[in-house]
PDBQT receptor file of N, H, CA, C and O in Angstrom, charges set to zero:
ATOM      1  N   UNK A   1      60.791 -44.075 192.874  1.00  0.00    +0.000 N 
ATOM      2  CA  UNK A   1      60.296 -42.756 192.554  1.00  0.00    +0.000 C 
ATOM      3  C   UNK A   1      59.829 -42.726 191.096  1.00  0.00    +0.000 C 
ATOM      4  O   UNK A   1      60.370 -43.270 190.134  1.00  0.00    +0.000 OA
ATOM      5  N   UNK A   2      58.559 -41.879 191.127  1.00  0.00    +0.000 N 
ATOM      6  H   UNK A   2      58.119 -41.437 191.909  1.00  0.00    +0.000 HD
ATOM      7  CA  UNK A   2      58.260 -42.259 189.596  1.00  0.00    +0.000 C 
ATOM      8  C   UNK A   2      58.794 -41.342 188.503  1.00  0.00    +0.000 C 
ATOM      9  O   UNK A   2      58.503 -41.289 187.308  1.00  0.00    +0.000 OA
ATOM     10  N   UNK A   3      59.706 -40.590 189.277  1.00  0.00    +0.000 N 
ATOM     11  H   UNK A   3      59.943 -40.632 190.248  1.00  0.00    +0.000 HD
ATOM     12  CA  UNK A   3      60.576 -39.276 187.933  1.00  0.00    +0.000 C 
ATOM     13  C   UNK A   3      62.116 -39.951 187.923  1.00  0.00    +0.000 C 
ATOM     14  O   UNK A   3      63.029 -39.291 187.426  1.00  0.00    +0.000 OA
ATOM     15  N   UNK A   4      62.376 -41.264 188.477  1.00  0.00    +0.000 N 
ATOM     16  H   UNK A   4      61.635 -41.799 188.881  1.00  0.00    +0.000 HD
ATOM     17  CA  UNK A   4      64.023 -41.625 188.167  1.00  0.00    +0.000 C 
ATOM     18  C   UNK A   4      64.433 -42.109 189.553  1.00  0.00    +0.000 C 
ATOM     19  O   UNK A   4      63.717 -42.118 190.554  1.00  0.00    +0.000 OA
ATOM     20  N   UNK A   5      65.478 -42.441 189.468  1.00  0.00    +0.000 N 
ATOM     21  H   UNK A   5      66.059 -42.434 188.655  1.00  0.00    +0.000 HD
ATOM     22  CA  UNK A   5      66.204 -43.491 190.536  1.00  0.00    +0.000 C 
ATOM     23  C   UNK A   5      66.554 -42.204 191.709  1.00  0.00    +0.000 C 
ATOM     24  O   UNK A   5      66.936 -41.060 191.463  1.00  0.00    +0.000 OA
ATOM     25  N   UNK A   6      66.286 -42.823 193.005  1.00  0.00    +0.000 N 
ATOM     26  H   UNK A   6      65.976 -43.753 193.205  1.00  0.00    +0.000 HD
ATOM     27  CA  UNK A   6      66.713 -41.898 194.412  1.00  0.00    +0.000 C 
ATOM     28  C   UNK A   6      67.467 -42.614 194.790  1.00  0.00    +0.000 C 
ATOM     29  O   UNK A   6      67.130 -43.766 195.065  1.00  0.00    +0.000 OA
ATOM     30  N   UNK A   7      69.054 -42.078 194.969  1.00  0.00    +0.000 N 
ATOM     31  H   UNK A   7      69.328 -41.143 194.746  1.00  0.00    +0.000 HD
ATOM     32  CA  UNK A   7      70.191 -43.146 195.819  1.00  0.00    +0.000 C 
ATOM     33  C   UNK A   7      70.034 -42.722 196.868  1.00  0.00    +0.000 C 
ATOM     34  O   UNK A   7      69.746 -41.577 197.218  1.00  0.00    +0.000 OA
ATOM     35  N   UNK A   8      70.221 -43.659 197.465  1.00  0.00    +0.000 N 
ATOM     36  H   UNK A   8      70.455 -44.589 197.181  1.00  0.00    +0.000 HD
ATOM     37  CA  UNK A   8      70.743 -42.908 199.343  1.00  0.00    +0.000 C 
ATOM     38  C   UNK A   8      72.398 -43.985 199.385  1.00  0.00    +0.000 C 
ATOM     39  O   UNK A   8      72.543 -45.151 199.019  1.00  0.00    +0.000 OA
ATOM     40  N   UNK A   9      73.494 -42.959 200.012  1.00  0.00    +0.000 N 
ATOM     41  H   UNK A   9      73.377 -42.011 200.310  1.00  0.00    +0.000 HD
ATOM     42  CA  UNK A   9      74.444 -43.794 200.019  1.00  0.00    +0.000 C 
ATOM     43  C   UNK A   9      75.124 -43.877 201.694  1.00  0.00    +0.000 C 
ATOM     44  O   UNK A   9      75.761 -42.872 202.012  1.00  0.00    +0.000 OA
ATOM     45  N   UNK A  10      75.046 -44.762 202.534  1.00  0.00    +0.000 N 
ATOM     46  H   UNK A  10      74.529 -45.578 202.275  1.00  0.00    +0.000 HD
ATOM     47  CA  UNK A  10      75.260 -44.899 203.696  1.00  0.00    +0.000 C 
ATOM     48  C   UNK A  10      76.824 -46.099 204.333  1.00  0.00    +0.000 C 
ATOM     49  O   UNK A  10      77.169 -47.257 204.097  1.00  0.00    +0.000 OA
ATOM     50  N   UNK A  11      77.383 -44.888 205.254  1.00  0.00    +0.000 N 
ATOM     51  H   UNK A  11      77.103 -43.948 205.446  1.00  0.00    +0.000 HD
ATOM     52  CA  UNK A  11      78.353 -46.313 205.753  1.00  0.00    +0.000 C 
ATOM     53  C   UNK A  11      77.871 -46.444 207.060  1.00  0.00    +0.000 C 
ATOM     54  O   UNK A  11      77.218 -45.583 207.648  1.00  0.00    +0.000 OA
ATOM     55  N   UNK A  12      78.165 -47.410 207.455  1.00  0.00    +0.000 N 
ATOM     56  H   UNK A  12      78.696 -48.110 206.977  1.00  0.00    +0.000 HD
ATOM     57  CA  UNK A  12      78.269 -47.500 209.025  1.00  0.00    +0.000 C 
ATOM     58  C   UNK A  12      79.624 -47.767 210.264  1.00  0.00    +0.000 C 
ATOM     59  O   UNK A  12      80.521 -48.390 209.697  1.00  0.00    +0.000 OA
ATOM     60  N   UNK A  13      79.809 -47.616 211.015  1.00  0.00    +0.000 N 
ATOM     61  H   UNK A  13      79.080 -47.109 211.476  1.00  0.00    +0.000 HD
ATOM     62  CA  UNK A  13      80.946 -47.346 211.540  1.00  0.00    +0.000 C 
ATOM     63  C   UNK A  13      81.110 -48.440 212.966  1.00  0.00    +0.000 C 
ATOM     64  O   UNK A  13      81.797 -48.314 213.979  1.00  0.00    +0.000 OA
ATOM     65  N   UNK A  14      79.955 -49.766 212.437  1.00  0.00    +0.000 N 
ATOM     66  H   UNK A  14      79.396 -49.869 211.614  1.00  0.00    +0.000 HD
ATOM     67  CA  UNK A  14      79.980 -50.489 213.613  1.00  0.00    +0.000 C 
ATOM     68  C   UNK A  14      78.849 -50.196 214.856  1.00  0.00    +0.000 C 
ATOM     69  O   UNK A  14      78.859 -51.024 215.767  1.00  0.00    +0.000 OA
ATOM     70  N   UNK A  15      78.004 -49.222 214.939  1.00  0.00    +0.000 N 
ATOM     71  H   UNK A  15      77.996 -48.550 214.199  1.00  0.00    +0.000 HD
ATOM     72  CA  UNK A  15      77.322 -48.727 215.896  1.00  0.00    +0.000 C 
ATOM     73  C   UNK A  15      75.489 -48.516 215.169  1.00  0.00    +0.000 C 
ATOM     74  O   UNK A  15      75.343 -48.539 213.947  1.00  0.00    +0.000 OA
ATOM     75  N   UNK A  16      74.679 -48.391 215.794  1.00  0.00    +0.000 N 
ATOM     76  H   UNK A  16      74.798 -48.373 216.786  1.00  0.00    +0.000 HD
ATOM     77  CA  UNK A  16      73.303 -47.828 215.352  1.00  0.00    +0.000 C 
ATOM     78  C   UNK A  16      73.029 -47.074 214.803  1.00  0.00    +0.000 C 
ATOM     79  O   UNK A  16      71.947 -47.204 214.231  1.00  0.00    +0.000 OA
ATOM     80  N   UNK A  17      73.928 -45.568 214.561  1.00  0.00    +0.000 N 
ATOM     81  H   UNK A  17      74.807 -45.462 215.026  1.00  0.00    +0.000 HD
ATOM     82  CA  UNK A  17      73.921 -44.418 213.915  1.00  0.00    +0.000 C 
ATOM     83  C   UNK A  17      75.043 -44.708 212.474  1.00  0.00    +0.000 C 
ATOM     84  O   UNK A  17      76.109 -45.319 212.395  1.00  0.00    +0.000 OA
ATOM     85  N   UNK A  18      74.431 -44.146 211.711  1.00  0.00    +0.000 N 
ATOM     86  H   UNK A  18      73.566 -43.650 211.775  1.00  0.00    +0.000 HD
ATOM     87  CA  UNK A  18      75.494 -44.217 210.423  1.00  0.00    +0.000 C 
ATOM     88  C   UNK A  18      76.691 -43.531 210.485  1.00  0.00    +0.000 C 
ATOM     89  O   UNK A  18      76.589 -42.554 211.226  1.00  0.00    +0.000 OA
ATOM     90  N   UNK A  19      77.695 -43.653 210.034  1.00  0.00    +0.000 N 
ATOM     91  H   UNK A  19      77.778 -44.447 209.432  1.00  0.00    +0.000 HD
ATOM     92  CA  UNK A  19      79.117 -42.505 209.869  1.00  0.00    +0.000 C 
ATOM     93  C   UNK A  19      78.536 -41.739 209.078  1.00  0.00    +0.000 C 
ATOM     94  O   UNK A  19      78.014 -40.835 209.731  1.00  0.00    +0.000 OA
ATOM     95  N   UNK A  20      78.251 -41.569 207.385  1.00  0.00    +0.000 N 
ATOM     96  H   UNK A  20      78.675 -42.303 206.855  1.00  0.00    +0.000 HD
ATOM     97  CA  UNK A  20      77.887 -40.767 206.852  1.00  0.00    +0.000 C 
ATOM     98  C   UNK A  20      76.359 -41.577 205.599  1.00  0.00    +0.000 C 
ATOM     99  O   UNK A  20      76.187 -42.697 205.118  1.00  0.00    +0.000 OA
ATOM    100  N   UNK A  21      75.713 -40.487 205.541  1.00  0.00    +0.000 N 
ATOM    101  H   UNK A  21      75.852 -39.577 205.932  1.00  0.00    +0.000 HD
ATOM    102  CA  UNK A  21      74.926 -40.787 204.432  1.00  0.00    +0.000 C 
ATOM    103  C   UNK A  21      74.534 -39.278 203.180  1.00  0.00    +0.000 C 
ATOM    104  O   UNK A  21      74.257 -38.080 203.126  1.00  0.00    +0.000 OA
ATOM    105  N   UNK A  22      74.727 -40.218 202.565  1.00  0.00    +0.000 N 
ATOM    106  H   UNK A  22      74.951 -41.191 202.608  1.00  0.00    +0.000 HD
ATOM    107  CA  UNK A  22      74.654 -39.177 201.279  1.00  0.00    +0.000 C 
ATOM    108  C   UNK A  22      73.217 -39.229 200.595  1.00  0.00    +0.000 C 
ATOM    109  O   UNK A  22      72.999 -40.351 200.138  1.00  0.00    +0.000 OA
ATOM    110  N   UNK A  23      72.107 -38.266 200.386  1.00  0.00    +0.000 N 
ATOM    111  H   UNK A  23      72.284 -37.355 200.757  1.00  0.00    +0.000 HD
ATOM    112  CA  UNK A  23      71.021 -38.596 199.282  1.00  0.00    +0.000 C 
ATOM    113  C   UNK A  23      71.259 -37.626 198.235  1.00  0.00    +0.000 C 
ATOM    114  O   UNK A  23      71.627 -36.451 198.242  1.00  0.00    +0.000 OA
ATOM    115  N   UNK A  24      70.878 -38.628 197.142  1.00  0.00    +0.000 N 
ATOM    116  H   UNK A  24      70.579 -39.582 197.135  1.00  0.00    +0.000 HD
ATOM    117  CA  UNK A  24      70.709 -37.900 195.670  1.00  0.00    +0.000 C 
ATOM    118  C   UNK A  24      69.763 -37.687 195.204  1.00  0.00    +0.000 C 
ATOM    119  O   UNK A  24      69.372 -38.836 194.994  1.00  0.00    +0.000 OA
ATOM    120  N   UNK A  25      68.993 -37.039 194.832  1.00  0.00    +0.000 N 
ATOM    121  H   UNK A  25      69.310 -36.106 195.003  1.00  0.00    +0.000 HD
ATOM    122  CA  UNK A  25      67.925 -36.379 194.474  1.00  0.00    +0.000 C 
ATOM    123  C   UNK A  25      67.771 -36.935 192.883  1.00  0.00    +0.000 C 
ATOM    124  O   UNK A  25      68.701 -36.872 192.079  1.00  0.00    +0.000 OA
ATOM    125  N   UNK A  26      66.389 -37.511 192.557  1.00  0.00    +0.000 N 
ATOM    126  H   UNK A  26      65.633 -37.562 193.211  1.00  0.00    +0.000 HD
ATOM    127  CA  UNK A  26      65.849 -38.355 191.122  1.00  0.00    +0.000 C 
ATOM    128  C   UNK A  26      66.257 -36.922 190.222  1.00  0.00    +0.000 C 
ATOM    129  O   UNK A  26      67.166 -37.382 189.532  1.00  0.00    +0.000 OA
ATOM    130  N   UNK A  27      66.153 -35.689 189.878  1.00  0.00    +0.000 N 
ATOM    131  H   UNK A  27      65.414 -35.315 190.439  1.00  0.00    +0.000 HD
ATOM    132  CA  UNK A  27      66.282 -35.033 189.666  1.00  0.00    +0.000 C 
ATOM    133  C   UNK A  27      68.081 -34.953 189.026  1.00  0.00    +0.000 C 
ATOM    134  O   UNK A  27      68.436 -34.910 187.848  1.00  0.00    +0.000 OA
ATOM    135  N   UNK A  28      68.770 -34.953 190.014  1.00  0.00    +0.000 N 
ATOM    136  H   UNK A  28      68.481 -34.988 190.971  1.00  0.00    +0.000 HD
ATOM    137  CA  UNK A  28      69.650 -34.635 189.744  1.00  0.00    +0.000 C 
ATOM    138  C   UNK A  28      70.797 -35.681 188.596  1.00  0.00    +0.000 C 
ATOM    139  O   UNK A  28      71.949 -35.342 188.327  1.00  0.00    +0.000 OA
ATOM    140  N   UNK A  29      70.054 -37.073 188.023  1.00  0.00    +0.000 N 
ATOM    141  H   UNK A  29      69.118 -37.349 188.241  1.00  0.00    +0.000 HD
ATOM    142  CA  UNK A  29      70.943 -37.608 186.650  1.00  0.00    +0.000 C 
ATOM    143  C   UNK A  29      70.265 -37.119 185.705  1.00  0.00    +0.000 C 
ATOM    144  O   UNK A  29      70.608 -37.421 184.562  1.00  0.00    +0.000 OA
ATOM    145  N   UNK A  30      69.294 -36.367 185.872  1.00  0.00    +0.000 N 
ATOM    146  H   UNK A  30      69.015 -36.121 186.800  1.00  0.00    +0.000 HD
ATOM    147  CA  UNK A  30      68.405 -36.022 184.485  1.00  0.00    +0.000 C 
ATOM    148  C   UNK A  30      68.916 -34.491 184.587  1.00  0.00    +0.000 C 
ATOM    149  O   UNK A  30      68.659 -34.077 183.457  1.00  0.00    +0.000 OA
ATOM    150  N   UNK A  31      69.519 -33.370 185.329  1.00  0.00    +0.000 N 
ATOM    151  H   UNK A  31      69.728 -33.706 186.247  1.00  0.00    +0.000 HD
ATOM    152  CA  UNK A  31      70.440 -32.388 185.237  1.00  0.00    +0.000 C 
ATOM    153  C   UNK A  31      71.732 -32.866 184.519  1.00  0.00    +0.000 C 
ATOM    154  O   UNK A  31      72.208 -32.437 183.468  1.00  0.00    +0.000 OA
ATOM    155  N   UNK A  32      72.075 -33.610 185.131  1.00  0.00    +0.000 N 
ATOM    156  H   UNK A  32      71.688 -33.959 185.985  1.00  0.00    +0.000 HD
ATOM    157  CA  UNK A  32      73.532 -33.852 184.624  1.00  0.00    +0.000 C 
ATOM    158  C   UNK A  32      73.556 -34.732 182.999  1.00  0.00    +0.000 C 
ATOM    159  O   UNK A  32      74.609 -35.144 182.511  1.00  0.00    +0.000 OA
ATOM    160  N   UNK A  33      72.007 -34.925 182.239  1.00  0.00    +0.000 N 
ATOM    161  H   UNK A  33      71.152 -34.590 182.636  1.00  0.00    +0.000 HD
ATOM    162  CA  UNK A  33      72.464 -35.607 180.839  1.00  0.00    +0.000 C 
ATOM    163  C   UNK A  33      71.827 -34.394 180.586  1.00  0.00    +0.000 C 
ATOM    164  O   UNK A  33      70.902 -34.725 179.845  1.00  0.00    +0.000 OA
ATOM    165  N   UNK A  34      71.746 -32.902 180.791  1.00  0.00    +0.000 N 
ATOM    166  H   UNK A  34      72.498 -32.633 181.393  1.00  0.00    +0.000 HD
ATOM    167  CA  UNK A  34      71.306 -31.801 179.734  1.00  0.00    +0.000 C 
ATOM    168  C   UNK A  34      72.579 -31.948 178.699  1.00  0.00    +0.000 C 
ATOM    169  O   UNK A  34      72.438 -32.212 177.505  1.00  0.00    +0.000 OA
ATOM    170  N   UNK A  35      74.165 -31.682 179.515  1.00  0.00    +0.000 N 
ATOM    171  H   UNK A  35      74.279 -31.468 180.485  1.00  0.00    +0.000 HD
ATOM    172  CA  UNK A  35      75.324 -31.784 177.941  1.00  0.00    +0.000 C 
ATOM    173  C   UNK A  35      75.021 -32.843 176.848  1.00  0.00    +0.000 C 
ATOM    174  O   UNK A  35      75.304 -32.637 175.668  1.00  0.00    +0.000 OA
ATOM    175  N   UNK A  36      74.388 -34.071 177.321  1.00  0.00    +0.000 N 
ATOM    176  H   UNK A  36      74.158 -34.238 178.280  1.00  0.00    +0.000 HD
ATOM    177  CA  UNK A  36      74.984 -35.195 175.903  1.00  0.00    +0.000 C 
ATOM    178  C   UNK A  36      73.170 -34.292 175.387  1.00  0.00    +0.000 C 
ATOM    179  O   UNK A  36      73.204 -33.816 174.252  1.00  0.00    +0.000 OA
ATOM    180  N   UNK A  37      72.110 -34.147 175.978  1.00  0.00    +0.000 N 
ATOM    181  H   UNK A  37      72.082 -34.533 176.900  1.00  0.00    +0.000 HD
ATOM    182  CA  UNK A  37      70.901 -33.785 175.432  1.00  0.00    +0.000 C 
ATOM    183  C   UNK A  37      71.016 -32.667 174.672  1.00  0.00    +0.000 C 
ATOM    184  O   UNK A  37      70.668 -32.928 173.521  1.00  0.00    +0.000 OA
ATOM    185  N   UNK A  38      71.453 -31.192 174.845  1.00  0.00    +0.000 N 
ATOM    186  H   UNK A  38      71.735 -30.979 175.781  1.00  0.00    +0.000 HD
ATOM    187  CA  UNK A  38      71.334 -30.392 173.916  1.00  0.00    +0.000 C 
ATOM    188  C   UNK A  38      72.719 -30.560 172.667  1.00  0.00    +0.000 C 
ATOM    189  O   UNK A  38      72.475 -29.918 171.645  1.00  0.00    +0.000 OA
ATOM    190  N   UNK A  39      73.597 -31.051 172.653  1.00  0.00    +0.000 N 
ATOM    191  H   UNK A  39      73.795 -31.572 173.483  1.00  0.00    +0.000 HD
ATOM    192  CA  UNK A  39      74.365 -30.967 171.422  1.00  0.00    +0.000 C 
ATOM    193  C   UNK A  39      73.619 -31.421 170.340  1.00  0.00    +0.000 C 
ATOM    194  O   UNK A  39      72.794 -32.335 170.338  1.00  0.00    +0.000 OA
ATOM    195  N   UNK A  40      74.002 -30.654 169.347  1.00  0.00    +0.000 N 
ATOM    196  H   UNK A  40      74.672 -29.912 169.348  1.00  0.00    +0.000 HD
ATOM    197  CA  UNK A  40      73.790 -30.627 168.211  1.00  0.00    +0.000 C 
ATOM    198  C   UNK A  40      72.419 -29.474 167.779  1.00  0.00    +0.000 C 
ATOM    199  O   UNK A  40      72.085 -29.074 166.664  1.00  0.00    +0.000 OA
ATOM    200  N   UNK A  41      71.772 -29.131 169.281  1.00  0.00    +0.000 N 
ATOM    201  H   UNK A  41      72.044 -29.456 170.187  1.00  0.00    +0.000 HD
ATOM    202  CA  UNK A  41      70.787 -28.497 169.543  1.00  0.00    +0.000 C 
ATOM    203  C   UNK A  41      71.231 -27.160 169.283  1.00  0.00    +0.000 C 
ATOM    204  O   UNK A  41      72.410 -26.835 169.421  1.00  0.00    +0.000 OA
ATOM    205  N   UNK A  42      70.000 -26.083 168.775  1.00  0.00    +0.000 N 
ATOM    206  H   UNK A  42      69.042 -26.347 168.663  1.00  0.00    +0.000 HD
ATOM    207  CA  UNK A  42      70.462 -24.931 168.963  1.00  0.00    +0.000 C 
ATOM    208  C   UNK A  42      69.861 -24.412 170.380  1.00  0.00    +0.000 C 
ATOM    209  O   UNK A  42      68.995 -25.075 170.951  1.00  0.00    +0.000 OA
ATOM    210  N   UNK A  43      70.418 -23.048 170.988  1.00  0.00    +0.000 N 
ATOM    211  H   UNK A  43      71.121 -22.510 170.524  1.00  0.00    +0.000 HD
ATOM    212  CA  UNK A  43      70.344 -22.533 172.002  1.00  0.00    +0.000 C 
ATOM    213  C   UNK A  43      69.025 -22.743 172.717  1.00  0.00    +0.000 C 
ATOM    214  O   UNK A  43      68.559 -23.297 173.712  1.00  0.00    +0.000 OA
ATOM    215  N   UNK A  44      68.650 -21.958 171.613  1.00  0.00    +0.000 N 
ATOM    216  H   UNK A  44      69.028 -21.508 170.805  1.00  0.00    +0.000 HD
ATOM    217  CA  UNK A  44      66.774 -21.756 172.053  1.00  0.00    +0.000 C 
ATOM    218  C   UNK A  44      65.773 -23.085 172.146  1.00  0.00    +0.000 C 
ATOM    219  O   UNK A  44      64.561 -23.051 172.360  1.00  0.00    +0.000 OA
ATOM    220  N   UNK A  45      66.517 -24.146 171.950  1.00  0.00    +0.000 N 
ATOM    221  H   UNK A  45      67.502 -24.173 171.776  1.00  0.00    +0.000 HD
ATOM    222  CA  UNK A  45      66.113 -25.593 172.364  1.00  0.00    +0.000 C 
ATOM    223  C   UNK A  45      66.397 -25.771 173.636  1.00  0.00    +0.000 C 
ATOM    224  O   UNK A  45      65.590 -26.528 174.174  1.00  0.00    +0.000 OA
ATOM    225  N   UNK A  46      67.285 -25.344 174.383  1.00  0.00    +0.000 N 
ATOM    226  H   UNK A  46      67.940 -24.729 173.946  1.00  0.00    +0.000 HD
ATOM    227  CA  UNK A  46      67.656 -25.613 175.463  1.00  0.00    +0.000 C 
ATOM    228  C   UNK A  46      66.401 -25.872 176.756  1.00  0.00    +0.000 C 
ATOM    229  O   UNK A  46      66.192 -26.833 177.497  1.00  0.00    +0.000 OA
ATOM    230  N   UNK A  47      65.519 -24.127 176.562  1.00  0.00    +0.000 N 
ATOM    231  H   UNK A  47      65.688 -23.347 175.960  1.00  0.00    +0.000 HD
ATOM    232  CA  UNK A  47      63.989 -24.578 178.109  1.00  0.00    +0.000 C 
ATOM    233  C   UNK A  47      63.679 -25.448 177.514  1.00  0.00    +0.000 C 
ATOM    234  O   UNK A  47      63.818 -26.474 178.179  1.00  0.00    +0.000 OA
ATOM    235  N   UNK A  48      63.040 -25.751 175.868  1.00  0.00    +0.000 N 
ATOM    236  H   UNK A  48      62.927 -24.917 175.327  1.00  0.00    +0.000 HD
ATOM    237  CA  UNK A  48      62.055 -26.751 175.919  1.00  0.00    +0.000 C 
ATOM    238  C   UNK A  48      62.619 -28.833 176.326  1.00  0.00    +0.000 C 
ATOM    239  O   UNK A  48      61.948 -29.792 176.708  1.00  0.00    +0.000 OA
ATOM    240  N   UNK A  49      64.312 -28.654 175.929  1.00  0.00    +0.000 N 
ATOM    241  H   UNK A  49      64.857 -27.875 175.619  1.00  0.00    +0.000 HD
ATOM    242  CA  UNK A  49      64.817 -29.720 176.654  1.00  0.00    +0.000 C 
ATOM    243  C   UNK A  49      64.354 -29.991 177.847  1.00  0.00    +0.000 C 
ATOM    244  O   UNK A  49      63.596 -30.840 178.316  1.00  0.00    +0.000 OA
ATOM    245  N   UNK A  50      65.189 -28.761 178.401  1.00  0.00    +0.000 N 
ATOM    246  H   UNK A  50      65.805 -28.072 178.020  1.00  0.00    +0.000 HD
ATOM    247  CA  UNK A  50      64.698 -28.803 180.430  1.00  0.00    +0.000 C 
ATOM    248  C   UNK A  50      63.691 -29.099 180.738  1.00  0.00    +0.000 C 
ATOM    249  O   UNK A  50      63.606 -29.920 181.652  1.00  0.00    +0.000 OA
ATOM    250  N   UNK A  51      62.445 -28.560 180.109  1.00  0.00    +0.000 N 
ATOM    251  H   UNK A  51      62.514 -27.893 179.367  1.00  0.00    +0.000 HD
ATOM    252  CA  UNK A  51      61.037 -28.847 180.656  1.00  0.00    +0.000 C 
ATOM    253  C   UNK A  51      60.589 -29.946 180.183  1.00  0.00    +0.000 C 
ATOM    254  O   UNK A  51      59.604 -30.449 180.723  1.00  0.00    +0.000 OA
ATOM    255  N   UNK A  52      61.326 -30.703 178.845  1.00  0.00    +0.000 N 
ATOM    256  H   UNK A  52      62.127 -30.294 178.406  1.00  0.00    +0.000 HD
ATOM    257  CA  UNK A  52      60.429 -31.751 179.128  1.00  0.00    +0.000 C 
ATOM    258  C   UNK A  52      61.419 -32.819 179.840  1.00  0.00    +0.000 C 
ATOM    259  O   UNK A  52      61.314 -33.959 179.387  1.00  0.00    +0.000 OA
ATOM    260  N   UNK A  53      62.213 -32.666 180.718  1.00  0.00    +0.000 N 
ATOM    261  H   UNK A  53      62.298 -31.740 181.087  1.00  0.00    +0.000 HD
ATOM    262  CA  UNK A  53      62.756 -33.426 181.985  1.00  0.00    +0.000 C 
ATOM    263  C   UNK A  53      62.026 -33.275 182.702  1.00  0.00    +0.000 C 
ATOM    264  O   UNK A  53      61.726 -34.259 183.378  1.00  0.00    +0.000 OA
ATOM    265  N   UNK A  54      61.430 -32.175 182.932  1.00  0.00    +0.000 N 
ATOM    266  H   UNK A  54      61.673 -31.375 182.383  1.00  0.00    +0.000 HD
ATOM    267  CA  UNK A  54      60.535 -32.515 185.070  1.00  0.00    +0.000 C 
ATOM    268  C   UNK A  54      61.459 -32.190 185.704  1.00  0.00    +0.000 C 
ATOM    269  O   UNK A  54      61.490 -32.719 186.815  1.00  0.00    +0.000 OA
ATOM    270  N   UNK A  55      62.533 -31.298 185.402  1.00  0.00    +0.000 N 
ATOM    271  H   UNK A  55      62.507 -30.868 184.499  1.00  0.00    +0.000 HD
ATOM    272  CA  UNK A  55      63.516 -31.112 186.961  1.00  0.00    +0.000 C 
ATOM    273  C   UNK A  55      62.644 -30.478 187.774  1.00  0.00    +0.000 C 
ATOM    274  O   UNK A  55      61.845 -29.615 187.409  1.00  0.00    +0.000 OA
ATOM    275  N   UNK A  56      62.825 -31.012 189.186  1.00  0.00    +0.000 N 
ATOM    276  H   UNK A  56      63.473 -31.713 189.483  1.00  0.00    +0.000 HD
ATOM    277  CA  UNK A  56      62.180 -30.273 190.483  1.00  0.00    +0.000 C 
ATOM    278  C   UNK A  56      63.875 -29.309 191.235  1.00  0.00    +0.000 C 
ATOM    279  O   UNK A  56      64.672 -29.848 192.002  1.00  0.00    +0.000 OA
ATOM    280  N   UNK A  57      63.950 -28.304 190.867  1.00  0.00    +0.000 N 
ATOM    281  H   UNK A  57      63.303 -27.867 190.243  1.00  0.00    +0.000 HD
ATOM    282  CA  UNK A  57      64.851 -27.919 191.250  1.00  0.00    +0.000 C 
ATOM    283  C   UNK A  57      65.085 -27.535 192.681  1.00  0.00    +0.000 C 
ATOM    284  O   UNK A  57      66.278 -27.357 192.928  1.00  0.00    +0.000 OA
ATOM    285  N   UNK A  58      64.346 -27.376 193.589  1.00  0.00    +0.000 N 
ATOM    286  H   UNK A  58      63.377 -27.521 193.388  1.00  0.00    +0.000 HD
ATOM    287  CA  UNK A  58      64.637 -27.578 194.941  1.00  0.00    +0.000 C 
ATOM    288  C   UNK A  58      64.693 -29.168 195.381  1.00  0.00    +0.000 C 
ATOM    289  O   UNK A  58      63.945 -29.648 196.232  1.00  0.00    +0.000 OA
ATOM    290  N   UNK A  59      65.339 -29.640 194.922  1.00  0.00    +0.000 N 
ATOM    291  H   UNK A  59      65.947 -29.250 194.230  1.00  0.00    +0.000 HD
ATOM    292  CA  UNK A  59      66.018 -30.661 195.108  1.00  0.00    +0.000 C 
ATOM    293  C   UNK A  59      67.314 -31.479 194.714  1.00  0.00    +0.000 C 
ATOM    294  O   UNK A  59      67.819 -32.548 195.056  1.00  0.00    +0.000 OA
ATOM    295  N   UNK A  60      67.687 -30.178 193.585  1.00  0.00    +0.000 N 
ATOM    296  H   UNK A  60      67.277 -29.310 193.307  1.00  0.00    +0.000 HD
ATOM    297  CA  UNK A  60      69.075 -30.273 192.734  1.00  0.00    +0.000 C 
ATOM    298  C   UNK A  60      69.641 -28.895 193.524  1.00  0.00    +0.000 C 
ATOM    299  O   UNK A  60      70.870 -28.927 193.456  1.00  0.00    +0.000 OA
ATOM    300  N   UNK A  61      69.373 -28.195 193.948  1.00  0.00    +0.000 N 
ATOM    301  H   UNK A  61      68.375 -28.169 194.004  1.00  0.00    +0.000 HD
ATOM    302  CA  UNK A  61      70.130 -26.751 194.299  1.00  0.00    +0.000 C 
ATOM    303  C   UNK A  61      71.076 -26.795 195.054  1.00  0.00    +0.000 C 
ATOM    304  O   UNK A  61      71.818 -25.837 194.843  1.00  0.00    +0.000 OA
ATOM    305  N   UNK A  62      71.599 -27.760 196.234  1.00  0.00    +0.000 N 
ATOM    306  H   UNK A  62      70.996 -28.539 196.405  1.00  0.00    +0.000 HD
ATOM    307  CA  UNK A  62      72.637 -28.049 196.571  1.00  0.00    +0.000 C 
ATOM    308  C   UNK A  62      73.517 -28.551 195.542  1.00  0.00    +0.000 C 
ATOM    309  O   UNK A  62      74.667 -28.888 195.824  1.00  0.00    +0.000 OA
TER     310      UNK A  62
C-alpha cells in the first residue's frame, strides 16, 4: 500500500476456511504515533500534524 504497511493476521484451524482473521488498516500505525508526534507541540499544531499523515478515517473507525 502506498500510505504504509496493511497487516492481515490469519489462523487456520486445519480446514479451507480460516478460524479467525484480523485486518489492519495502513492508516491505523500512523493514528497511533499522533502521542510520540505532537509532544512538545502546542495544541493548535495538532490538525496540521494529522493532515499531514493522510489518515483515511473510514478505515481507522472501528
Amino acid at each position: 500500500s502506498p500510505k504504509g504497511e496493511f497487516g492481515i493476521f490469519m489462523v487456520a484451524d486445519g480446514t479451507n476456511k480460516p478460524w479467525r482473521c484480523h485486518v489492519r488498516a495502513t492508516g491505523m500505525a500512523h493514528l497511533q504515533a499522533m502521542d510520540f508526534l505532537c509532544k512538545g507541540h502546542m495544541l493548535a499544531d495538532a490538525p496540521a500534524i494529522l493532515g499531514s499523515l493522510d489518515i483515511v478515517f473510514g478505515e481507522v473507525d472501528r
